[in-house]
DSSP file (Angstrom, degrees, kcal/mol; ACC not computed):
  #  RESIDUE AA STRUCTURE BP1 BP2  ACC     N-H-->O    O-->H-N    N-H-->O    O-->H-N    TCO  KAPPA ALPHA  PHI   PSI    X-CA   Y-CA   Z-CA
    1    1 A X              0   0    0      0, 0.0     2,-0.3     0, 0.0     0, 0.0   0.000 360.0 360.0 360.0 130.4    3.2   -9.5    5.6
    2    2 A X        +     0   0    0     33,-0.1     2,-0.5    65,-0.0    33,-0.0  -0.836 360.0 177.3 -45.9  47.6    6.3  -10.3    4.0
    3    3 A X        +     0   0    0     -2,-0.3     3,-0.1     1,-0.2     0, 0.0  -0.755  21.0 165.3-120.8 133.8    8.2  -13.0    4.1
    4    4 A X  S    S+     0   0    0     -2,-0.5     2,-0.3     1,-0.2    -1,-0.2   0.872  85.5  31.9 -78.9 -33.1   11.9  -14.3    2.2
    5    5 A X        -     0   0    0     39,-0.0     2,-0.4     2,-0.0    -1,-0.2  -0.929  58.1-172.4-125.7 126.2   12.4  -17.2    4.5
    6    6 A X        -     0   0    0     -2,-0.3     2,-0.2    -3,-0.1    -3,-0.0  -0.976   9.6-166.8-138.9 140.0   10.2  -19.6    6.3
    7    7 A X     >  -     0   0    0     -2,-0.4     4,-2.0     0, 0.0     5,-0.3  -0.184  48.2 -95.4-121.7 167.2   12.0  -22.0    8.8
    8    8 A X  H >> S+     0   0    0      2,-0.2     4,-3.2     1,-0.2     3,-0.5   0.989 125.6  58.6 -77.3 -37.8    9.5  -25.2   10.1
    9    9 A X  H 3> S+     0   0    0      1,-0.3     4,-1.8     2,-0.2    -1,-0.2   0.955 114.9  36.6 -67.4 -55.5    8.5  -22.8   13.7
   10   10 A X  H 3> S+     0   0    0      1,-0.2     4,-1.7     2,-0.2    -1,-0.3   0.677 114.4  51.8 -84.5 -12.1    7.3  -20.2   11.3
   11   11 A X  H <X>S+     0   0    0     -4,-2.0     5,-0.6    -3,-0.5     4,-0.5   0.721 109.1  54.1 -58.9 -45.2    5.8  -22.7    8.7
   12   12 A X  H  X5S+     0   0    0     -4,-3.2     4,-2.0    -5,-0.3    -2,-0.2   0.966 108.7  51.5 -62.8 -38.5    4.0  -24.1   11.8
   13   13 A X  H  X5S+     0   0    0     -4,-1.8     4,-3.9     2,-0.2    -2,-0.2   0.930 114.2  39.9 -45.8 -56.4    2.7  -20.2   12.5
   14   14 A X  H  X>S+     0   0    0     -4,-1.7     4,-0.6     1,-0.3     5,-0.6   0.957 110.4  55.4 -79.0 -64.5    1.3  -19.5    9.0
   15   15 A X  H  X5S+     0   0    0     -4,-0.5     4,-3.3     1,-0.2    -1,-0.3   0.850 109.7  49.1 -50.0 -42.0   -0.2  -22.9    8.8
   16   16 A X  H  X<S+     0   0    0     -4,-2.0     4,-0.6    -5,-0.6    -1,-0.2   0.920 116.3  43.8 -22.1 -74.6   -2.2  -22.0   12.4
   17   17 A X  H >X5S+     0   0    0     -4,-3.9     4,-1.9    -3,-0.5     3,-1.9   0.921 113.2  54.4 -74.8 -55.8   -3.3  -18.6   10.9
   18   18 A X  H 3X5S+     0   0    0     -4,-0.6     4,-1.9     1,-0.3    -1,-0.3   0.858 106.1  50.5 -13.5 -52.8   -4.2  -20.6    7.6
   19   19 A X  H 3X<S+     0   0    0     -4,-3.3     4,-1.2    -5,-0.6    -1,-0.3   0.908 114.1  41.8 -72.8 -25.5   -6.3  -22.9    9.5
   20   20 A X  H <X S+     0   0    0     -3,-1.9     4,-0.8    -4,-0.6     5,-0.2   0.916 108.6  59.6 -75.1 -27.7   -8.2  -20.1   11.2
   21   21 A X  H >X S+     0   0    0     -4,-1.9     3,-2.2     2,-0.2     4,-2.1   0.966 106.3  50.4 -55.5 -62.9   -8.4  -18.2    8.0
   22   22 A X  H 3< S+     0   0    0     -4,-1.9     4,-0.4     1,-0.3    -1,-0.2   0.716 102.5  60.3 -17.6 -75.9  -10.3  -21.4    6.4
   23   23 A X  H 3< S+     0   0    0     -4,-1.2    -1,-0.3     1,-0.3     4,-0.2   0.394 107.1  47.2 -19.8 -34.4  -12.5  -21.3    9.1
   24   24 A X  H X<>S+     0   0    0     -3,-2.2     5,-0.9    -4,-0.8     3,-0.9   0.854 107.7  51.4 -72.2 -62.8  -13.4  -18.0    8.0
   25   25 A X  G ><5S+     0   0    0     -4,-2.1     3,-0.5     1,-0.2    -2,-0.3   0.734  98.6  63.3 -67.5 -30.5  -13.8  -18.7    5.0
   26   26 A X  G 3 5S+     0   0    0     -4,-0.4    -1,-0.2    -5,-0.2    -3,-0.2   0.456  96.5  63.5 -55.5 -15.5  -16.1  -21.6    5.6
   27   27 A X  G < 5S-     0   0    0     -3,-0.9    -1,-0.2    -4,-0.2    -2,-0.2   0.049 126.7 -94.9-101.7  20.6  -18.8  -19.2    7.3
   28   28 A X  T < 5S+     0   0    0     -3,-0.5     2,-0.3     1,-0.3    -3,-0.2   0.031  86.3 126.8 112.1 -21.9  -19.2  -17.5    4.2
   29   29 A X      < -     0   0    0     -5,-0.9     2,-0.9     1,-0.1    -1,-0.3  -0.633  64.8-110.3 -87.3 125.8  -16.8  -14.5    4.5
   30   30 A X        -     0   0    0     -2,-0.3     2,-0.5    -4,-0.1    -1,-0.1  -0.512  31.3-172.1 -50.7  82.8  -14.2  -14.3    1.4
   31   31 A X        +     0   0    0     -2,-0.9    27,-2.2    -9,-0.2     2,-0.5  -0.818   7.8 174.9 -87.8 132.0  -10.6  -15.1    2.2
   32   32 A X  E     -a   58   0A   0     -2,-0.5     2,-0.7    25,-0.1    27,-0.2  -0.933  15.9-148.9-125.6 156.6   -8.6  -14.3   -0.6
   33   33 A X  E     -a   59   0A   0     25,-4.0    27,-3.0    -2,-0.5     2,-0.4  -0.861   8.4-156.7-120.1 122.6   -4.4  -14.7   -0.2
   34   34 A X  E     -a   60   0A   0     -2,-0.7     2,-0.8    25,-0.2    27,-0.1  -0.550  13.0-174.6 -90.0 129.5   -1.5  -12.7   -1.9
   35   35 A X  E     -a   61   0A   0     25,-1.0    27,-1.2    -2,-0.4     2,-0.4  -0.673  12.3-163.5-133.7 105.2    1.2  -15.0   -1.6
   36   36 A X  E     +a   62   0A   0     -2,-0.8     2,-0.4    25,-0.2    27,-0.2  -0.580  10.8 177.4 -90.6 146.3    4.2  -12.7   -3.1
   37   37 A X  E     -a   63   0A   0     25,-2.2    27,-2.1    -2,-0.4     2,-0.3  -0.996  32.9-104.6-144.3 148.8    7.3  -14.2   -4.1
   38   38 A X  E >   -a   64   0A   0     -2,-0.4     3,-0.8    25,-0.2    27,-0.2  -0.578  51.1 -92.0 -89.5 125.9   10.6  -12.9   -5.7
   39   39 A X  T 3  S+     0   0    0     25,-1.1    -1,-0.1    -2,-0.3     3,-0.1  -0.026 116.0  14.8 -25.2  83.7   11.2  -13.7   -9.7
   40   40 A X  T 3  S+     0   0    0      1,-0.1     2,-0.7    -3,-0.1    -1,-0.2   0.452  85.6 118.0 112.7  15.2   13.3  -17.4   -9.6
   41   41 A X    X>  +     0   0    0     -3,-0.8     3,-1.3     1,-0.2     4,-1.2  -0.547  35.7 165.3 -99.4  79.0   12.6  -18.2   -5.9
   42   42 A X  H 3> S+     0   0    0     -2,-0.7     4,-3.5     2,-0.2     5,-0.3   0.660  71.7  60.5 -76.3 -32.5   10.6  -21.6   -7.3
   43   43 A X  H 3> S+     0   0    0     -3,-0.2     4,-0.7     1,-0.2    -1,-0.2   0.709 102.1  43.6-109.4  13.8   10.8  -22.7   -3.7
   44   44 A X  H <> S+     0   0    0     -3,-1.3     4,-2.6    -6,-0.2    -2,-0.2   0.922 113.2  55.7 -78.6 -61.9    9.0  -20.1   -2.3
   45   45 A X  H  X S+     0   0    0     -4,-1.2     4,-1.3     1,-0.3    -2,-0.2   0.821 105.2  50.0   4.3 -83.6    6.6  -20.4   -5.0
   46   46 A X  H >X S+     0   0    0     -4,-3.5     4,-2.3     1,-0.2     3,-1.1   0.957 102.2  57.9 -51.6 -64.6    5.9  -23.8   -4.5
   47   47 A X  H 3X S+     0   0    0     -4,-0.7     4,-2.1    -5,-0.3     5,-0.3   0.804  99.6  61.4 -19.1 -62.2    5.2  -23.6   -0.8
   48   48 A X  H 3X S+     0   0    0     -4,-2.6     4,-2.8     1,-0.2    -1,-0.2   0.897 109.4  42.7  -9.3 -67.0    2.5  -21.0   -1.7
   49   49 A X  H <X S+     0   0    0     -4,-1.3     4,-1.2    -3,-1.1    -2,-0.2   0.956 108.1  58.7 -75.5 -38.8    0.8  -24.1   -3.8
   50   50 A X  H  X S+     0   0    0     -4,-2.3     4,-1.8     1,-0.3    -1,-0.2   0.896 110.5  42.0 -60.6 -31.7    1.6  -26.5   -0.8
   51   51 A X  H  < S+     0   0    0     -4,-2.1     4,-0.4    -5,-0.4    -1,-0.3   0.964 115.0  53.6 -65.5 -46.7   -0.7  -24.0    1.5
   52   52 A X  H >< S+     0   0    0     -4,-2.8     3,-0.7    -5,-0.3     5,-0.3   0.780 105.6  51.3 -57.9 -25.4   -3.1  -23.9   -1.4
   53   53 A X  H 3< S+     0   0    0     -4,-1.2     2,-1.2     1,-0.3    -1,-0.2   0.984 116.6  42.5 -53.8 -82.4   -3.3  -27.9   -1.6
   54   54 A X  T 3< S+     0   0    0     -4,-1.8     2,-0.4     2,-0.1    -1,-0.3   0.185 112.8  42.4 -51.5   9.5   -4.1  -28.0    2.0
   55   55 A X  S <  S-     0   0    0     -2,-1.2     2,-0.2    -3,-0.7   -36,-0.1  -0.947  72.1-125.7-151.5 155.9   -6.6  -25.2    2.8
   56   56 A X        +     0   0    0     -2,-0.4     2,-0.2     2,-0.1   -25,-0.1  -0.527  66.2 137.9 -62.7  29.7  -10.1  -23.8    0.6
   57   57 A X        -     0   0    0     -5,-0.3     2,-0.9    -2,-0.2    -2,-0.1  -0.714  66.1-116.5-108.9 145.4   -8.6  -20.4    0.7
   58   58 A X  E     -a   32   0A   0    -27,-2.2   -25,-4.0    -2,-0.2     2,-0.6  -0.729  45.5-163.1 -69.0 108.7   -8.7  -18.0   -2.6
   59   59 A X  E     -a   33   0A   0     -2,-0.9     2,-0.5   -27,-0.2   -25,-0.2  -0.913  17.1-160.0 -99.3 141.2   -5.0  -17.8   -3.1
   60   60 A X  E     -a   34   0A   0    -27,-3.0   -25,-1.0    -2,-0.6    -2,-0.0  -0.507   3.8-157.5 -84.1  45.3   -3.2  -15.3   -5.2
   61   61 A X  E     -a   35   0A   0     -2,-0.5     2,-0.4   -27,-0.1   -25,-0.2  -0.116  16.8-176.3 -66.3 123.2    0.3  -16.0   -6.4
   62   62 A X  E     -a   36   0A   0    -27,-1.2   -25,-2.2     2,-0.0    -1,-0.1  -0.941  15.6-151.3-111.8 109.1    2.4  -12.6   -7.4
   63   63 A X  E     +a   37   0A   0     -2,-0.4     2,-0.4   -27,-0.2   -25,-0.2  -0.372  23.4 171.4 -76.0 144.8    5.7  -12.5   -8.8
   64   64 A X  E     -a   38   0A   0    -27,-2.1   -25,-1.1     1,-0.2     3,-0.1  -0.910  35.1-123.4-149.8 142.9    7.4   -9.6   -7.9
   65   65 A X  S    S+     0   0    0     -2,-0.4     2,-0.4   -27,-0.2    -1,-0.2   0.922  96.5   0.1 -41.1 -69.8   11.4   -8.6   -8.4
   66   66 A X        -     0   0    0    -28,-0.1     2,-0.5    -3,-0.1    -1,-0.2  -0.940  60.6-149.4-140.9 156.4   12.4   -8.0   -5.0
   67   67 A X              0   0    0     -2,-0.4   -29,-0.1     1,-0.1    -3,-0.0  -0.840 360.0 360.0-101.3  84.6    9.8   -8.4   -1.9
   68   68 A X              0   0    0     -2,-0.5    -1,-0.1     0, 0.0   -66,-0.0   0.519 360.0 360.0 136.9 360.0   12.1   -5.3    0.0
């Protein structure tokens, strides 16, 4: 999954599947997360680390030119 834009309804989405993913990931099975973002979008970026704060999940942050 892809995303350029997340709006609070679809922020509410991933954080859901974030919380199950945890959940996963607390019964021993390896989540790890690529969380791509396009070269000067700082506030995608950051969002990334705000999921990262909040969940035990391996995250992955990837810079990438254009996501598209």
């Amino acid at each position: 999954m892809k995303l350029d834009y997340l709006d609070t309804s679809s922020s509410k989405h991933l954080y859901n599947i974030f919380q199950r993913l945890n959940a996963v990931n607390e019964r021993g099975q390896h989540v790890r997360v690529n969380w791509h973002f396009e070269t000067g979008d700082e506030e995608m970026a950051e969002t990334g680390k705000d999921y990262q704060s909040l969940f035990q999940l391996d995250f992955n942050f990837v810079e990438v030119r254009e996501l598209f």
